[in-house]
Biopython code that builds the backbone (N, CA, C, O; Angstrom):
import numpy as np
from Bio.PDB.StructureBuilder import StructureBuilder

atoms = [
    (1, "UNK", "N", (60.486, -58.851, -29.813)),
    (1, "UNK", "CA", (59.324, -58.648, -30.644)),
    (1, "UNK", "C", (58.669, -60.004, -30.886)),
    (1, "UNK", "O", (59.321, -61.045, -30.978)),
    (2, "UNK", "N", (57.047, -59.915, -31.007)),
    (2, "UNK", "CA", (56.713, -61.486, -30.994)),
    (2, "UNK", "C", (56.243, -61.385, -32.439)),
    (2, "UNK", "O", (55.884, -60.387, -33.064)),
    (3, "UNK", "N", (56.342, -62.814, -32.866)),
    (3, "UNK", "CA", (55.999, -63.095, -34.314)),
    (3, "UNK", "C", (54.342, -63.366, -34.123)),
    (3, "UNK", "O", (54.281, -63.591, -32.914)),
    (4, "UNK", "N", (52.988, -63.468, -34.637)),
    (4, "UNK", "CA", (52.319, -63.601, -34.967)),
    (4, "UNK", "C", (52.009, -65.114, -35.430)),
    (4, "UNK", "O", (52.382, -65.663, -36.467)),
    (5, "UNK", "N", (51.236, -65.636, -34.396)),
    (5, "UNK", "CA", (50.567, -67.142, -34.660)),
    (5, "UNK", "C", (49.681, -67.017, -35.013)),
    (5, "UNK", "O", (48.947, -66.098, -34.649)),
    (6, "UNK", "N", (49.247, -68.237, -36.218)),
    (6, "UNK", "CA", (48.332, -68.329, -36.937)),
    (6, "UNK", "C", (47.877, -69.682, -36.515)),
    (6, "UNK", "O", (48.644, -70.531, -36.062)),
    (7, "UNK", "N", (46.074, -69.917, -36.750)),
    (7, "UNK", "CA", (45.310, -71.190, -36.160)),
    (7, "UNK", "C", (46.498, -72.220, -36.556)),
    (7, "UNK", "O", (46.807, -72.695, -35.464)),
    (8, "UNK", "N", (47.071, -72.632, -37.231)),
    (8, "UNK", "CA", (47.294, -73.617, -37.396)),
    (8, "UNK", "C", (48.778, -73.622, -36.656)),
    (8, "UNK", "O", (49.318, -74.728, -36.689)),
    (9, "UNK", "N", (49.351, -72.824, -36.152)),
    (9, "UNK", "CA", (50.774, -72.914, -35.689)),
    (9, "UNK", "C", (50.564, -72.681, -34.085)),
    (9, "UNK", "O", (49.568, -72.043, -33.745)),
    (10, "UNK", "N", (51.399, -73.139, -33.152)),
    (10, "UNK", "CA", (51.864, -72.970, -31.894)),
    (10, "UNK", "C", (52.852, -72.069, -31.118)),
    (10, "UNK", "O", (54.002, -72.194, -31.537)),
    (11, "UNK", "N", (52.736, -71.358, -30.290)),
    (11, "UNK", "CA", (54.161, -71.122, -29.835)),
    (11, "UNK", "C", (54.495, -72.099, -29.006)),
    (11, "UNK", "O", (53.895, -72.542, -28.026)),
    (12, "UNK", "N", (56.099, -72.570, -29.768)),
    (12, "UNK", "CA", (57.297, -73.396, -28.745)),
    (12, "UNK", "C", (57.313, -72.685, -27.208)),
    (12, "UNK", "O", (57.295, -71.517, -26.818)),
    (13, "UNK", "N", (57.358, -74.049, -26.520)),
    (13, "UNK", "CA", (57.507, -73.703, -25.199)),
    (13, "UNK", "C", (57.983, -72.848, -24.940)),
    (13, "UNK", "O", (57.595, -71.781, -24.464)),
    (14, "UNK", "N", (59.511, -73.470, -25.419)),
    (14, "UNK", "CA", (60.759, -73.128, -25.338)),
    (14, "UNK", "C", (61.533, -71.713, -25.221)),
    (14, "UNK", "O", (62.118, -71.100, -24.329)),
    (15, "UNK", "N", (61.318, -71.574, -26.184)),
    (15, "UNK", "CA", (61.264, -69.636, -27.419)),
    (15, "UNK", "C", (60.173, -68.988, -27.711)),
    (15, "UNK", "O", (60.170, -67.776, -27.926)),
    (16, "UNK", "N", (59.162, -69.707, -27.746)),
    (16, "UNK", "CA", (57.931, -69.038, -28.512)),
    (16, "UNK", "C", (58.131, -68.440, -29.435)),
    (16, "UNK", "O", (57.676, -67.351, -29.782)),
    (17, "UNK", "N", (59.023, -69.287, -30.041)),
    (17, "UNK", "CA", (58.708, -69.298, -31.932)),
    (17, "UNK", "C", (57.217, -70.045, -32.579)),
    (17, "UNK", "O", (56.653, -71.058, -32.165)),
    (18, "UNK", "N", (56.909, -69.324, -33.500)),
    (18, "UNK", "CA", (55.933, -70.354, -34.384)),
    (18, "UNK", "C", (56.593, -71.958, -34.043)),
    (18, "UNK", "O", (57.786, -72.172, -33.825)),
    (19, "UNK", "N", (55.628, -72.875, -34.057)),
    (19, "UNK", "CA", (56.169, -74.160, -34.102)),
    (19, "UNK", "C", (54.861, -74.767, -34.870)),
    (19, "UNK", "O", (53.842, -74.805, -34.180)),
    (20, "UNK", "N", (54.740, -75.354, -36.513)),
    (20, "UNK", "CA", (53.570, -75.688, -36.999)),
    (20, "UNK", "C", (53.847, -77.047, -36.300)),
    (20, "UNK", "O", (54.873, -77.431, -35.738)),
    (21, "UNK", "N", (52.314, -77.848, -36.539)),
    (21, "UNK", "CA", (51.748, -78.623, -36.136)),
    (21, "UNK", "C", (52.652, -79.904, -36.820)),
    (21, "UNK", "O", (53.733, -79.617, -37.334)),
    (22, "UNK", "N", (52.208, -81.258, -36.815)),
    (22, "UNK", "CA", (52.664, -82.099, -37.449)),
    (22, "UNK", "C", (51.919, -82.140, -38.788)),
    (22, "UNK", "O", (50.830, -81.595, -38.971)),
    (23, "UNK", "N", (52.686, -82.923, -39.822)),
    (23, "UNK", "CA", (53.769, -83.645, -40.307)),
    (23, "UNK", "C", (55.142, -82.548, -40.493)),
    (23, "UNK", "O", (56.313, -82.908, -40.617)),
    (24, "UNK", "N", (54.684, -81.270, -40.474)),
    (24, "UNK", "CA", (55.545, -80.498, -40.950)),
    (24, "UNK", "C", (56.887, -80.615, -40.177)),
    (24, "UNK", "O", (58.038, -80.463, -40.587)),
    (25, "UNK", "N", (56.440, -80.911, -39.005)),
    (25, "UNK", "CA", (57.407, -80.147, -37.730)),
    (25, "UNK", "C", (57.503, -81.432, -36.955)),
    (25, "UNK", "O", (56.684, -81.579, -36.048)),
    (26, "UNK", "N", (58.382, -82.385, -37.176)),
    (26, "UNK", "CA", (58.407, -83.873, -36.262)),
    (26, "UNK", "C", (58.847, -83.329, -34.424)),
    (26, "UNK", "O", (58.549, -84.116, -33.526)),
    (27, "UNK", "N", (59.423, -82.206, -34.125)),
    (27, "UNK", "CA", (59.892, -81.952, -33.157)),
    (27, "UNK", "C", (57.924, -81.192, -32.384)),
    (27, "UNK", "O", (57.737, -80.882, -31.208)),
    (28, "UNK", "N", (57.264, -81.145, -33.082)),
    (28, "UNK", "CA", (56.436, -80.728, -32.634)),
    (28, "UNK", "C", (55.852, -81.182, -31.305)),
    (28, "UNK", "O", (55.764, -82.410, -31.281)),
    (29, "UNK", "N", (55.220, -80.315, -29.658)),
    (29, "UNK", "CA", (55.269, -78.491, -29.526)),
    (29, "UNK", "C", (56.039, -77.501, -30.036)),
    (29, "UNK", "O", (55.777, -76.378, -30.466)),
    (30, "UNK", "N", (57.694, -78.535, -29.826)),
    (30, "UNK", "CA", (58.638, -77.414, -29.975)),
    (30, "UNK", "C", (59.134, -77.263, -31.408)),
    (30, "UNK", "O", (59.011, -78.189, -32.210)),
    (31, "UNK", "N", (59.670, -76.147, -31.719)),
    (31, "UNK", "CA", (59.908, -75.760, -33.125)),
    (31, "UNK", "C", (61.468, -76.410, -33.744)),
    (31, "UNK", "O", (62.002, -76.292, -34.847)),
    (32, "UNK", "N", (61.791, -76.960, -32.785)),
    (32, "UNK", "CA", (63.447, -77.858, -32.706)),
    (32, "UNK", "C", (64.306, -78.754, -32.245)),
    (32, "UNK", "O", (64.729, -78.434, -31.134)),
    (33, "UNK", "N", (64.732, -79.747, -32.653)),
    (33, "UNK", "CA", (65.059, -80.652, -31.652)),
    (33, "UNK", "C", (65.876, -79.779, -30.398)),
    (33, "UNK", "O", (65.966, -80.041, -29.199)),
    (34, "UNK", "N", (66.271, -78.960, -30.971)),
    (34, "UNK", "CA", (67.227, -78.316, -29.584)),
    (34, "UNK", "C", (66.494, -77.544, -28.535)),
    (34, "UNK", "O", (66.915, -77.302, -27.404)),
    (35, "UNK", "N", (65.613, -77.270, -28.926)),
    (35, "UNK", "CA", (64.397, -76.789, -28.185)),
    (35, "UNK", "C", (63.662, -77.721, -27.462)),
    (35, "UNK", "O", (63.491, -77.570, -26.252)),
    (36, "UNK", "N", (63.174, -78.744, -28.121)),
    (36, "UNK", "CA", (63.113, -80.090, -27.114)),
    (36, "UNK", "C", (64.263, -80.854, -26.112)),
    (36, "UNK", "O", (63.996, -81.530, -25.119)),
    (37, "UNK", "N", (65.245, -80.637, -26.505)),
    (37, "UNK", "CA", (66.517, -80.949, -25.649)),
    (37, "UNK", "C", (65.849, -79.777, -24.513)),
    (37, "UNK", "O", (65.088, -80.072, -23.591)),
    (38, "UNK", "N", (66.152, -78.935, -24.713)),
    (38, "UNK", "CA", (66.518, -77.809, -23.415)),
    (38, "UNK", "C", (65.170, -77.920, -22.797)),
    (38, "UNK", "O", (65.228, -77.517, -21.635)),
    (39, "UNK", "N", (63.908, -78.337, -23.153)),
    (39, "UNK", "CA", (62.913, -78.634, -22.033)),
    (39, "UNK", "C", (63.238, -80.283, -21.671)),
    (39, "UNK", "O", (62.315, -80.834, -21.071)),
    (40, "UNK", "N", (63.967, -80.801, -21.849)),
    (40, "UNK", "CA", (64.027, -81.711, -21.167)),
    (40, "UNK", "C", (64.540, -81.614, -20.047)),
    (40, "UNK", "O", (63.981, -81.858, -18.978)),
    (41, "UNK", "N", (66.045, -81.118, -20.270)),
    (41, "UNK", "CA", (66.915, -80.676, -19.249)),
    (41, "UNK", "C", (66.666, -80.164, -18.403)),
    (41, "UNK", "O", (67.067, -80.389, -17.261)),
    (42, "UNK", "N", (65.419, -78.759, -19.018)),
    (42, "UNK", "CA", (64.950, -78.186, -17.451)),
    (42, "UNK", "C", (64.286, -79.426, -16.768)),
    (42, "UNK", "O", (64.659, -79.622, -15.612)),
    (43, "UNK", "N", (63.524, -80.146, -17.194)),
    (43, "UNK", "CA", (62.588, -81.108, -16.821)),
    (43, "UNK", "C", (63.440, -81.905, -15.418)),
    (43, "UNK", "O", (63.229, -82.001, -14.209)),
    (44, "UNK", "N", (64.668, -82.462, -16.551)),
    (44, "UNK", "CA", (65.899, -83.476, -15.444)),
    (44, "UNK", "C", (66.755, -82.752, -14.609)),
    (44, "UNK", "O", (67.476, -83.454, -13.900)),
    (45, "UNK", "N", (66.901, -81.267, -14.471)),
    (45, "UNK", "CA", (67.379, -80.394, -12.926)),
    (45, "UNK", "C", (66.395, -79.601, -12.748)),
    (45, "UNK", "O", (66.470, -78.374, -12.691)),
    (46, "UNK", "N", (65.325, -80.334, -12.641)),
    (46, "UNK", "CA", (64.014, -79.983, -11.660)),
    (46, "UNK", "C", (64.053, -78.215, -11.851)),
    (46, "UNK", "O", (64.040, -77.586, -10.793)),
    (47, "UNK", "N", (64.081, -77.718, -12.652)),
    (47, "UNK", "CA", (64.074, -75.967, -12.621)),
    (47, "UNK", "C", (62.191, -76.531, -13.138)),
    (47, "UNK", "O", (61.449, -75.773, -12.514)),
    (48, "UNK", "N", (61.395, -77.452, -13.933)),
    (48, "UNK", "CA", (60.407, -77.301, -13.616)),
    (48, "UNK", "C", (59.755, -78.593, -12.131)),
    (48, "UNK", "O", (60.079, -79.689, -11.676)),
    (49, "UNK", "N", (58.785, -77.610, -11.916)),
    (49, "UNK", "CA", (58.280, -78.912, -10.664)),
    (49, "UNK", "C", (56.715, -78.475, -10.809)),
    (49, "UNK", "O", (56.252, -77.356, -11.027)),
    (50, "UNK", "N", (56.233, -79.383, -10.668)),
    (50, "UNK", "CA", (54.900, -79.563, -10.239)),
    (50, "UNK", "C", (54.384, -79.100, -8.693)),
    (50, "UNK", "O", (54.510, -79.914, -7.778)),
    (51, "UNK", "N", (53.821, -77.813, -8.442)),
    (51, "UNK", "CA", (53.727, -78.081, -7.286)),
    (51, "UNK", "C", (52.512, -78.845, -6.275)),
    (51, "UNK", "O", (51.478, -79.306, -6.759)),
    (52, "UNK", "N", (52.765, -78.880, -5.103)),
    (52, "UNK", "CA", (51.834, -79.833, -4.309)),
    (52, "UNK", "C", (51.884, -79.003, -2.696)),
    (52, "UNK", "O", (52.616, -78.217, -2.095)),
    (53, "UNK", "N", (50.908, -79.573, -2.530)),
    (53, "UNK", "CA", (50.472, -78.833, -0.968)),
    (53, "UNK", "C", (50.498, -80.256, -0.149)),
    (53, "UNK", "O", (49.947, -81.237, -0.647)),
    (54, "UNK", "N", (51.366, -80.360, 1.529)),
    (54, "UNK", "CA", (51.055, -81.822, 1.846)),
    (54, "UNK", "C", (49.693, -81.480, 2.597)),
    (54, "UNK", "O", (49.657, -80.288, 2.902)),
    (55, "UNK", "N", (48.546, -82.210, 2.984)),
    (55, "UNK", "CA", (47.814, -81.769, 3.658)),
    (55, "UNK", "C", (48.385, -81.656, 5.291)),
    (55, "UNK", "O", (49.046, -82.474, 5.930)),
    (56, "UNK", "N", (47.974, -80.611, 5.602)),
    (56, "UNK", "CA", (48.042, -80.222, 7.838)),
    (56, "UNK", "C", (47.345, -81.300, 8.295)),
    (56, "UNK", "O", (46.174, -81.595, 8.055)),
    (57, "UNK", "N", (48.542, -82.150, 9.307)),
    (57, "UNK", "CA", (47.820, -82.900, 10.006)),
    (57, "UNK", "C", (46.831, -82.490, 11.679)),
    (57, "UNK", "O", (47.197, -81.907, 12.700)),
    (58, "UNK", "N", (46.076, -82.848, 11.458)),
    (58, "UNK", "CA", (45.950, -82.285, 13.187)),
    (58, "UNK", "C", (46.454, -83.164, 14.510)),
    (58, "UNK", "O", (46.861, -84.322, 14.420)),
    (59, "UNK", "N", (46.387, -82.653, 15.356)),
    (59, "UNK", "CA", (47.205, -82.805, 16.451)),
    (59, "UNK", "C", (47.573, -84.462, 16.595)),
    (59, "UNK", "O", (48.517, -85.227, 16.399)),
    (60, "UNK", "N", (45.888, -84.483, 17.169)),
    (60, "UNK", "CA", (45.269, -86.294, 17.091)),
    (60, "UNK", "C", (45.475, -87.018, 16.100)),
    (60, "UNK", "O", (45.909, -88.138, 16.370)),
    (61, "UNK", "N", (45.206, -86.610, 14.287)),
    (61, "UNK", "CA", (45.984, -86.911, 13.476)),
    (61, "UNK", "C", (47.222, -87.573, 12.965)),
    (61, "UNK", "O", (47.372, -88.601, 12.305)),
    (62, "UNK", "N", (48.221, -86.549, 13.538)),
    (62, "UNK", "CA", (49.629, -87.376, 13.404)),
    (62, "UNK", "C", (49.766, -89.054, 13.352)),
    (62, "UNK", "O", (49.187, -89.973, 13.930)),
    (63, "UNK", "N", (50.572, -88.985, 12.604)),
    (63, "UNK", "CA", (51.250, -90.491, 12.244)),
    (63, "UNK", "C", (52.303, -91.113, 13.379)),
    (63, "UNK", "O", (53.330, -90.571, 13.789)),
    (64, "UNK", "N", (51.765, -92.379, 13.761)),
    (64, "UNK", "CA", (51.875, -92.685, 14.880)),
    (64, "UNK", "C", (53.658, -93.633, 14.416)),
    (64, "UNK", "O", (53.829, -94.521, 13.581)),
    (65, "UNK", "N", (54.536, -93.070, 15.208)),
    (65, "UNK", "CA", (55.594, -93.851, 15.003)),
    (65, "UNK", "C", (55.961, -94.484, 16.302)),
    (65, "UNK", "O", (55.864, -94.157, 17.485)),
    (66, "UNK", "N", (56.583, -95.881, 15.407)),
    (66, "UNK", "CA", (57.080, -97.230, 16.546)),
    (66, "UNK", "C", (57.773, -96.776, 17.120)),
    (66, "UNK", "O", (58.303, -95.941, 16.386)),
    (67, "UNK", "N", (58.307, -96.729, 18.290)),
    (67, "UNK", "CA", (59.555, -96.950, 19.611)),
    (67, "UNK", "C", (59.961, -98.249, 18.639)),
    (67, "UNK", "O", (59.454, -99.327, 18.328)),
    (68, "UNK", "N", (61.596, -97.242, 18.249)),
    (68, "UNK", "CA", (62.694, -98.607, 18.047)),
    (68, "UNK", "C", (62.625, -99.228, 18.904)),
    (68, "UNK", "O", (62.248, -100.297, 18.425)),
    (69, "UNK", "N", (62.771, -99.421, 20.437)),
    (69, "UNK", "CA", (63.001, -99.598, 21.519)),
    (69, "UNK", "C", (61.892, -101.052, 21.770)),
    (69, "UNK", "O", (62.091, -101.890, 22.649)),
    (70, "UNK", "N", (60.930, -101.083, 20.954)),
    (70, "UNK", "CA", (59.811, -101.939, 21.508)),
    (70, "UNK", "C", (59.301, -101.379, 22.891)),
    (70, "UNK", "O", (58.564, -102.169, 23.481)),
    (71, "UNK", "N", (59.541, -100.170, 23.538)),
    (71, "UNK", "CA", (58.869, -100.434, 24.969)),
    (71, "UNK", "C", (57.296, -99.681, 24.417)),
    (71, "UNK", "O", (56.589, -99.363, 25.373)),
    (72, "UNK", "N", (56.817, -99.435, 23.316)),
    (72, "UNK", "CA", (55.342, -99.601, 23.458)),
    (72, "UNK", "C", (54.691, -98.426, 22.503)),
    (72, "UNK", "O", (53.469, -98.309, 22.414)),
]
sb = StructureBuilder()
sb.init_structure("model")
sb.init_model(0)
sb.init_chain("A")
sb.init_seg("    ")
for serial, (resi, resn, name, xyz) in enumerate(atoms, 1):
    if name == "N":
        sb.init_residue(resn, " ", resi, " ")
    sb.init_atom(name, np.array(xyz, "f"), 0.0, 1.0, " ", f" {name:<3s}", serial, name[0])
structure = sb.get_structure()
């Protein structure tokens, strides 16, 4: 069941509990330090990621790599 946010309050990332704004709430987005712990954590085993697209190179494109070899 969800609780009801009001202008002045947030839902935590975390839980989506109410989380008021500051001074009230020093842990503020989140409604708890433990709630800020556990988005960190996801943060540090990558369960969140940013994603990215690499761009397609074309053929001619490609990145030209050295011959260890020096022959050219």
């Amino acid at each position: 069941m969800s609780r009801p946010v009001s202008a002045t309050t947030t839902p935590c990332p975390s839980c989506r509990r109410p989380a008021p704004p500051r001074p009230e709430n020093p842990e503020f987005p989140f409604c708890s330090a433990r709630c800020r712990a556990v988005d960190l954590g996801r943060w540090l085993t990558e369960a969140y990621r940013i994603p990215t697209t690499a761009p397609e190179l074309e053929e001619d494109e490609a990145p030209v790599v050295p011959d260890p070899d020096g022959d050219g």
